[in-house]
C-alpha positions in Angstrom: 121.8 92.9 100.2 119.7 95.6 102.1 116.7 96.4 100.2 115.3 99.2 102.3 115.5 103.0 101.4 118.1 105.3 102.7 114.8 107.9 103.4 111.9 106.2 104.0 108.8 108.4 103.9 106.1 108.2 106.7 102.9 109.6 107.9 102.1 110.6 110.9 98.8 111.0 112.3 96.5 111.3 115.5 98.8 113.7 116.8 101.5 111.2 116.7 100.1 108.1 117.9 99.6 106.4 113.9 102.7 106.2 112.1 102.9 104.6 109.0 105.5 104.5 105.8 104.9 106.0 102.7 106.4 104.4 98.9 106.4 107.7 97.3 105.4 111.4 97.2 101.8 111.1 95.7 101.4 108.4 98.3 102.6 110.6 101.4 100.1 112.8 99.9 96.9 110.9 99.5 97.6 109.3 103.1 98.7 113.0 105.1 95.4 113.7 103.4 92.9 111.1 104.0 92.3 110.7 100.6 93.9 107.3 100.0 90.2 105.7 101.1 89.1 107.7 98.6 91.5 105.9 95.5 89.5 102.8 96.9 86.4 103.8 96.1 87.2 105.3 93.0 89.2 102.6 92.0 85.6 100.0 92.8 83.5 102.9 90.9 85.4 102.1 87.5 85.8 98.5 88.3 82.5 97.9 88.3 81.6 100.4 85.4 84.0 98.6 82.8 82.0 95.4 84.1 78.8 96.6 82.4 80.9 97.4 79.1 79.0 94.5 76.3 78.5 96.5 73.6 80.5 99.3 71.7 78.2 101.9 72.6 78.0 101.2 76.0 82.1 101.4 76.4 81.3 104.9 74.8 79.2 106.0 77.7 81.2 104.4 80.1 83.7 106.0 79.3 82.3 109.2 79.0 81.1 108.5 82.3 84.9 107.7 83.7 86.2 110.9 81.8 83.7 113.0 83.6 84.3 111.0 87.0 88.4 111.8 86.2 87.6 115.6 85.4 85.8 116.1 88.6 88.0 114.3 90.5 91.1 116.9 88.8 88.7 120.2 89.6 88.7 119.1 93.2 92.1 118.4 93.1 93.1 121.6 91.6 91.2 124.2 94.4 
């Protein structure tokens, strides 16, 4: 059984000299526009906040902090 797509998506870069495969649209996206290093460090931002969570109050303000972090993240998104 063949398991690969009938249209695989790719990226190309460096005026053609990087190609690589995409698995969807939003990921085409981030990678066309450098912002897939980005998710990383996002991704290690909110890791290690939800590490400090011990307490009620301080998941409140973590997650106030992540809600602000998201909304920011949207409003750059969004120009």
């Amino acid at each position: 059984m063949n398991t690969t797509k009938k249209n695989p998506l790719y990226v190309v870069s460096r005026n053609g000299k990087d190609v690589e495969s995409a698995s969807n649209l939003l990921d085409l996206f981030l990678k066309k526009t450098g912002l897939d290093q980005m998710v990383a460090i996002l991704q290690t931002i909110i890791r290690e906040l939800l590490l400090q969570v011990t307490s009620y109050p301080i998941f409140v303000e973590v997650k106030n902090t992540i809600d602000n972090l998201i909304a920011s993240v949207l409003a750059i998104i969004a120009l």
